[in-house]
VEXDREN-2710 file (C-alpha; in Angstrom, 1 decimal):
% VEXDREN-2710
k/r/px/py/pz
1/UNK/79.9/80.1/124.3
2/UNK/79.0/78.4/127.8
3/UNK/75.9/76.9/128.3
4/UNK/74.2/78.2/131.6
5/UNK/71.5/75.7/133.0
6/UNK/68.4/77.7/134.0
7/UNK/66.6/74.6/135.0
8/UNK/64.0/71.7/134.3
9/UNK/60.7/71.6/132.2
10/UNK/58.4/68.4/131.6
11/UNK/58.1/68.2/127.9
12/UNK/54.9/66.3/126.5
13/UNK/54.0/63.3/123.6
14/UNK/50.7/62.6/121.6
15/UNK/49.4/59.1/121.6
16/UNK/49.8/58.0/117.8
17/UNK/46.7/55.6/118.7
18/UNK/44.2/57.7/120.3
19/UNK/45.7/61.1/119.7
20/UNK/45.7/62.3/123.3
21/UNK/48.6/64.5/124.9
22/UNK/50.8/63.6/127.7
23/UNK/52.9/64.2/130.3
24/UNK/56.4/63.6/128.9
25/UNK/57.6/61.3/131.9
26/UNK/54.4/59.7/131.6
27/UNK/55.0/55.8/130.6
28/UNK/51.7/55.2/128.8
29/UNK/48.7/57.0/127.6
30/UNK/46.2/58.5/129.6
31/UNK/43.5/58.3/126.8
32/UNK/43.8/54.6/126.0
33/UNK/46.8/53.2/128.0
34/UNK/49.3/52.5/125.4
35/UNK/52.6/52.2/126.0
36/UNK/54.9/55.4/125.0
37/UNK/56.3/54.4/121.4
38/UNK/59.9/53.8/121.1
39/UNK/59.9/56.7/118.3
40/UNK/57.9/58.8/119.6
41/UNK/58.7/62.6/119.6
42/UNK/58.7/64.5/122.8
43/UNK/57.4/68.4/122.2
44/UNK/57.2/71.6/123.8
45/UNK/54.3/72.6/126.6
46/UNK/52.3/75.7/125.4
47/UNK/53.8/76.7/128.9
48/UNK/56.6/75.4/130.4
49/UNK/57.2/75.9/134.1
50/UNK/60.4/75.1/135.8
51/UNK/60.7/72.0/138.2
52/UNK/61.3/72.7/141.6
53/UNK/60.9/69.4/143.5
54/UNK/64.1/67.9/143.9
55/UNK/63.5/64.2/143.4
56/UNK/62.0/64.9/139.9
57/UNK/65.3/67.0/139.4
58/UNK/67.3/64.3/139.9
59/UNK/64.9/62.5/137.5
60/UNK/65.3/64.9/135.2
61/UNK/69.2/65.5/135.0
62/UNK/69.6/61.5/134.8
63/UNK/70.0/61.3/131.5
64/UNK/67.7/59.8/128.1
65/UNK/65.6/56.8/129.3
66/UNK/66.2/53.2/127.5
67/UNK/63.8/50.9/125.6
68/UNK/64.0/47.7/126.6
69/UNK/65.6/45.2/124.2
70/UNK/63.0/42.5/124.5
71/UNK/59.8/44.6/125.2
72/UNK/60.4/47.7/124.4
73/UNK/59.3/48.8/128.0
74/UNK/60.8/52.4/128.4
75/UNK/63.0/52.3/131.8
76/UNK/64.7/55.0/133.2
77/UNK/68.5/55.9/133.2
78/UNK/70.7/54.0/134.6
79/UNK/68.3/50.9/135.5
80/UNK/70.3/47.4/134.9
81/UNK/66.8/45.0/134.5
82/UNK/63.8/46.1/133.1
83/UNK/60.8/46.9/135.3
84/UNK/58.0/45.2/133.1
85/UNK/60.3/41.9/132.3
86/UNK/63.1/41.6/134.0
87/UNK/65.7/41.6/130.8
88/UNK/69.1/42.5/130.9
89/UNK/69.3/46.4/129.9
90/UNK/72.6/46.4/128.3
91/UNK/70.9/45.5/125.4
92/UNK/68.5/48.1/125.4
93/UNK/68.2/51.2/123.2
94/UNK/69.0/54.8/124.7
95/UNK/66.4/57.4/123.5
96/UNK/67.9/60.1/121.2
97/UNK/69.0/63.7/123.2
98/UNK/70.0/66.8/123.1
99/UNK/68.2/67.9/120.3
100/UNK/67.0/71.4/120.7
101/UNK/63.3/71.8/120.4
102/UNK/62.4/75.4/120.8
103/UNK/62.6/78.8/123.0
104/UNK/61.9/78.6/125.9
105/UNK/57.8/79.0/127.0
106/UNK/58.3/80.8/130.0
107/UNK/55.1/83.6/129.3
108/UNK/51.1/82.4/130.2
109/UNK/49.8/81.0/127.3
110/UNK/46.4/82.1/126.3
111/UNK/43.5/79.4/126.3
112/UNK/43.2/77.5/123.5
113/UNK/39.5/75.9/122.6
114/UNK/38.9/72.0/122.4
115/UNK/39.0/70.9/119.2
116/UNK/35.8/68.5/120.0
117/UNK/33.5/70.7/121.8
118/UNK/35.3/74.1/121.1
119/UNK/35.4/74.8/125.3
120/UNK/38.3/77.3/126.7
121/UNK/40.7/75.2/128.7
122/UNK/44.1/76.2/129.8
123/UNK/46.6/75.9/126.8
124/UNK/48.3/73.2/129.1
125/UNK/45.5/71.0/129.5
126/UNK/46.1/67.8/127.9
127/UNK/42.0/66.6/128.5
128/UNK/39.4/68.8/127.8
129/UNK/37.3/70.4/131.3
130/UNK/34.1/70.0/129.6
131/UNK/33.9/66.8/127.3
132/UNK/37.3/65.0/128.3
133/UNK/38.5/64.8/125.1
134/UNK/42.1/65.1/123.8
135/UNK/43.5/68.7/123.6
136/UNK/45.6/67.4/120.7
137/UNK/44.6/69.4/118.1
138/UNK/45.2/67.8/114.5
139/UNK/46.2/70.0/111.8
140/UNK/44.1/70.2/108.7
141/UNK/46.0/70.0/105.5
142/UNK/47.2/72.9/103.2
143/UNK/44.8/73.9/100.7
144/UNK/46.4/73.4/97.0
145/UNK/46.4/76.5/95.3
146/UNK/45.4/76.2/91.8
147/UNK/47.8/76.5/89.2
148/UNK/47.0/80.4/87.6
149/UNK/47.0/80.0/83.8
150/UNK/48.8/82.9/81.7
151/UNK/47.2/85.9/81.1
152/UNK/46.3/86.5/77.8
153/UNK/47.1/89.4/75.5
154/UNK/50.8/89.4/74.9
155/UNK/53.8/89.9/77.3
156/UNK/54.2/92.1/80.2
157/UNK/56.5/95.0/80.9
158/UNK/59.1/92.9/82.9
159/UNK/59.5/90.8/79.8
160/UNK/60.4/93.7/77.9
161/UNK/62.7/94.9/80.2
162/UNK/64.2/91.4/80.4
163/UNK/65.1/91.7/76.9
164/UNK/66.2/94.5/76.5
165/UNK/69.1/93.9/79.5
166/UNK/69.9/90.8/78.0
167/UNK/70.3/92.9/74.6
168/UNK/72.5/95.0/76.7
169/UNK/74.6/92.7/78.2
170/UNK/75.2/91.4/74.3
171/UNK/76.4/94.9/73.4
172/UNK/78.7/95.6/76.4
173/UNK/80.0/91.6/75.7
174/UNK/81.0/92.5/71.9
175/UNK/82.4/95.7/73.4
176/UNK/84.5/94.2/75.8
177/UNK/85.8/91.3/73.7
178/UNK/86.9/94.3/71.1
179/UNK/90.6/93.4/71.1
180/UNK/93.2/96.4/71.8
181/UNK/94.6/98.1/69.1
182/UNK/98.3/99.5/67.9
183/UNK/97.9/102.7/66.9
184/UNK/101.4/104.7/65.1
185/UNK/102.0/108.1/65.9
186/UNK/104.5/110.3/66.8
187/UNK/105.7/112.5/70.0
188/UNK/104.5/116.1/69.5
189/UNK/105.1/117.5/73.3
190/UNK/105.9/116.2/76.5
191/UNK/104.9/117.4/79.9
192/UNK/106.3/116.6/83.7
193/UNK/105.4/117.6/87.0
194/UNK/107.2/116.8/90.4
195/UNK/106.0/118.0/93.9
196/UNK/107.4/117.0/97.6
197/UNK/105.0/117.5/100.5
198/UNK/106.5/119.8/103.3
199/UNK/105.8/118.5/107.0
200/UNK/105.5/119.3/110.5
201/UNK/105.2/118.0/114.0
202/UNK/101.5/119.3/114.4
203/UNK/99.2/117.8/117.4
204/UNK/97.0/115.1/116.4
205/UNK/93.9/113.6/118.4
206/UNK/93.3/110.0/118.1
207/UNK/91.4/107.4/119.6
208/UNK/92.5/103.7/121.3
209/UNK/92.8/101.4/123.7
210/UNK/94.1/103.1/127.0
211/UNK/96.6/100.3/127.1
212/UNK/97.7/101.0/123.4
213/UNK/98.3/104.8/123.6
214/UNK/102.0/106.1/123.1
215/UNK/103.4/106.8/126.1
216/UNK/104.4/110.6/125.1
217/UNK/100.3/111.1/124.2
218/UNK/98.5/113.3/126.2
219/UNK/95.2/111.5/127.3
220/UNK/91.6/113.1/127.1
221/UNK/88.6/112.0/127.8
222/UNK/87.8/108.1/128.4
223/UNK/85.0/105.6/128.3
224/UNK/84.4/102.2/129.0
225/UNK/83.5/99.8/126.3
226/UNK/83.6/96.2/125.5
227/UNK/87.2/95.0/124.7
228/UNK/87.0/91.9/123.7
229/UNK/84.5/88.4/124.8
230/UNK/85.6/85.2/126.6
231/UNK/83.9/82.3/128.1
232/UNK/85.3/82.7/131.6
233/UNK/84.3/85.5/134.4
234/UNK/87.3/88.1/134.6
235/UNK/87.5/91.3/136.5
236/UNK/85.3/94.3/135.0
237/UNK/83.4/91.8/133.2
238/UNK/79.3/91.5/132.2
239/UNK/77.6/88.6/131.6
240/UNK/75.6/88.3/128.2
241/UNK/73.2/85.5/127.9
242/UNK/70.7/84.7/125.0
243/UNK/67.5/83.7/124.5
244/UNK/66.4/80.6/127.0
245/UNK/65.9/77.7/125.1
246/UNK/64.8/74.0/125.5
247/UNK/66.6/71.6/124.7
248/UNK/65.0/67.5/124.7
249/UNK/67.0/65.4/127.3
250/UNK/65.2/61.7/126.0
251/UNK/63.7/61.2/129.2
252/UNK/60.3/63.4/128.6
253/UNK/62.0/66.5/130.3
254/UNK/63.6/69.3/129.0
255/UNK/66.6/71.3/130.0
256/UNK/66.7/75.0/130.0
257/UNK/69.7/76.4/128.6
258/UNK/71.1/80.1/128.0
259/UNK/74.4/80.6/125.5
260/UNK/76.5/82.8/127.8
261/UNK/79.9/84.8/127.2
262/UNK/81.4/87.4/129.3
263/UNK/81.7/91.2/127.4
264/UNK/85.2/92.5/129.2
265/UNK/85.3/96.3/129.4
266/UNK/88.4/98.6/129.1
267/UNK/89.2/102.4/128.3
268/UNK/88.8/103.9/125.1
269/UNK/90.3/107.2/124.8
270/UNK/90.6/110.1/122.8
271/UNK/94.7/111.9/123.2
272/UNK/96.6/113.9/121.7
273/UNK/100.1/113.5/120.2
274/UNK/102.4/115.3/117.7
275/UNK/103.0/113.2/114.1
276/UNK/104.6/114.5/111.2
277/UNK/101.4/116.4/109.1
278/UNK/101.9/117.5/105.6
279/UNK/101.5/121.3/105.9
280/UNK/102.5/122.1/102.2
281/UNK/103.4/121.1/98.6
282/UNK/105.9/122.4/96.4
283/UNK/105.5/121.7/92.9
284/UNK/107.6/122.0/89.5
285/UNK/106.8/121.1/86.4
286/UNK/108.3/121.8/82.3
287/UNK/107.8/120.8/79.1
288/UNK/110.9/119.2/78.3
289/UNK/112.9/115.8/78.6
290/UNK/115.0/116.9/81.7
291/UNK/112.8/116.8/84.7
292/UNK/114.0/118.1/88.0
293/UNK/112.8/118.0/91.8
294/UNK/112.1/121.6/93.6
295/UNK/114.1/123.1/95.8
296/UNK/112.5/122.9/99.1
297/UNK/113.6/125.5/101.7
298/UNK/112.7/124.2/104.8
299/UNK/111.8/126.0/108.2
300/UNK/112.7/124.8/111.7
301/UNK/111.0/121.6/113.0
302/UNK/110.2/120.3/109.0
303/UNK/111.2/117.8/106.7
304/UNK/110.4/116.5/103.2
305/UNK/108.0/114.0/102.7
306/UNK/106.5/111.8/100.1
307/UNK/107.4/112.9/96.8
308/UNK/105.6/112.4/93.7
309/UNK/106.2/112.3/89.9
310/UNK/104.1/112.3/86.9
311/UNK/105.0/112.1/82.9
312/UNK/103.4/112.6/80.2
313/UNK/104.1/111.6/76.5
314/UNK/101.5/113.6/73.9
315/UNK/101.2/111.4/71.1
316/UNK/99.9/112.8/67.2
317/UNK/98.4/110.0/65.1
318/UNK/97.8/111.7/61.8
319/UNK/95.3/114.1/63.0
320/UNK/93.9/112.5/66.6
321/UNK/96.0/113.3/69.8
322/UNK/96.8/110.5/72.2
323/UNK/98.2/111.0/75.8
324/UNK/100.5/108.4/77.6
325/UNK/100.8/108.9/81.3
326/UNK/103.6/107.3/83.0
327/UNK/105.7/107.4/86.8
328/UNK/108.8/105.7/85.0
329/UNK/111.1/108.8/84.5
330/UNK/113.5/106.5/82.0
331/UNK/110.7/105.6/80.0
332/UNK/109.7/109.4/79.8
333/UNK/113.1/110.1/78.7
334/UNK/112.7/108.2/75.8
335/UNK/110.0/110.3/74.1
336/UNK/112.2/112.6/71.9
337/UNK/110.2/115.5/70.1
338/UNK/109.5/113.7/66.5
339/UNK/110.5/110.2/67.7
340/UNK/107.7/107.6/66.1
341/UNK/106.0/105.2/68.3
342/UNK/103.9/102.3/68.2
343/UNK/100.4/102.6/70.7
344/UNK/98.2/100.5/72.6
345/UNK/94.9/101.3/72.8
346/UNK/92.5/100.0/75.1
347/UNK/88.7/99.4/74.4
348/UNK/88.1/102.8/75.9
349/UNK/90.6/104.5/73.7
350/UNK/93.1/104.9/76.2
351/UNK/97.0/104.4/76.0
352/UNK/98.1/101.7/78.0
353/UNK/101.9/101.2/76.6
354/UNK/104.1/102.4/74.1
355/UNK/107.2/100.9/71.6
356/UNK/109.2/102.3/69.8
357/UNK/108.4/101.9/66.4
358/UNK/110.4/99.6/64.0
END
């Protein structure tokens, strides 16, 4: 993403003496004139409104201020003694940056009463019109809920249904640990089935990039849509940018920022192009141990295609029948009418293998 700069915004701080707002690049309180604390957290205005004079600007792109190592005094960016004692600033403390602090305010905010004399002032009024109070409004704290006691008179339906899914989750366990068993029994039939699918060059319509299409295709109808993002401007390209947001520079302003990325468009097309299309399947099947492929009589412009197989072994185990599906044809071969084999069966009664017997 690239970071587009929308611009500047004074950000503002709360006195943790007297409790009044301020101007973020404000040095000291205007309620009782103490000095801006060293930790103090810079916040959003109710409604922010870009800087447009330059010098402030400049004041405001020059980076987080710095509290003096012997006084604390908070200096500006880039200033080499400080202004209230004269120290050497290299020992001085850089305010914290870059944190970001909230989306951007950029709608009228609607007045907000004062918390002393309950008055309408502008929600960016840091002193009330009417009494000159604070507009710092202190939040009361959450009212503790008190803890609800149990009902009385027994359980509830969700208990019952707990239980009785945790009584079914018992059952399907025991189920599934079942171990497998080995069943005898012995081949009673046998049953095979073979098929090869029959195609043709048949006209197709598909969909792609314009650049991706096979050159024999026969293009249709295109639109533009977005290929693929980047961060730098390219031809055909649209700018996307999200939500402005503010983001603390140290300094009591706050930069403006929108995550940016640039949507390139290309064709996406339907065509048309012949691929080889099953048409048909032939299919032959028996009952014995010598299975064979049909014969496939093709017409002009055909071919085989995939061709499948499928055995099966039909097992009797002293009454119950049992049916062994298989794609190995030498295994199938192997189940001689009367030959005795040895069966695994799954938890669902279902054969997964067969032995010969010993």
């Amino acid at each position: 993403m690239v970071k587009k700069k929308v611009g500047y915004v004074r950000l503002e701080w709360t006195c943790s003496s007297c409790g009044a707002k301020n101007p973020g690049p404000q040095k000291t309180c205007t309620g009782c004139g103490a000095p801006q604390p060293e930790d103090i957290e810079f916040e959003q205005a109710a409604q922010e409104e870009l800087i447009t004079e330059a010098e402030e600007i400049k004041r405001a792109k020059a980076g987080p201020d710095v509290h003096c190592g012997y006084c604390g005094a908070r200096n500006p960016a880039g200033t080499e003694t400080c202004t209230q004692c004269g120290a050497d600033m290299s020992e001085g403390q850089a305010r914290a940056s870059g944190q970001v602090i909230g989306a951007h305010r950029d709608k009228p905010a609607e007045e907000v009463p004062c918390p002393s004399c309950g008055a309408l002032n502008p929600a960016t009024a840091h002193k009330c019109s009417q009494c000159g109070a604070s507009m710092a409004r202190t939040e009361p704290e959450p009212a503790q809920q008190p803890a609800q006691a149990p009902k009385k008179g027994g359980c509830g339906p969700l208990v019952y249904v707990a239980g009785a899914a945790v009584i079914l989750l018992i059952a399907l366990g025991v189920f599934l640990t079942r171990p497998s068993s080995d069943i005898a029994g012995a081949v009673e039939a046998v049953d095979w089935t073979r098929s090869i699918a029959i195609e043709a060059l048949s006209p197709v319509t598909r969909e792609d990039w314009r650049e991706e299409i096979p050159s024999e295709a026969v293009i249709g109808t295109c639109k533009q849509e977005v290929h693929h993002t980047q961060e730098e401007p390219a031809p055909n390209a649209q700018e996307v940018c999200g939500t402005p947001y503010t983001v603390d520079k140290g300094s009591g302003y706050g930069e403006v920022v929108q995550d940016c990325k640039y949507e390139v468009y290309a064709d996406w097309c339907k065509y048309e192009v012949k691929e080889w299309q099953a048409i048909d399947t032939i299919t032959l099947n028996g009952n014995d141990l010598a299975p064979r492929w049909p014969a496939s009589q093709l017409g002009t412009g055909q071919r085989e295609g995939e061709r499948e197989e499928r055995y099966e072994c039909i097992f009797d185990t002293d009454g119950k029948t049992y049916t062994y599906r298989t794609q190995d044809a030498a295994e199938f071969a192997q189940c001689q009418i009367g030959s005795r084999w040895t069966l695994k069966v799954n938890r669902l009664d279902a054969v997964v293998s067969i032995e010969p017997a010993r």
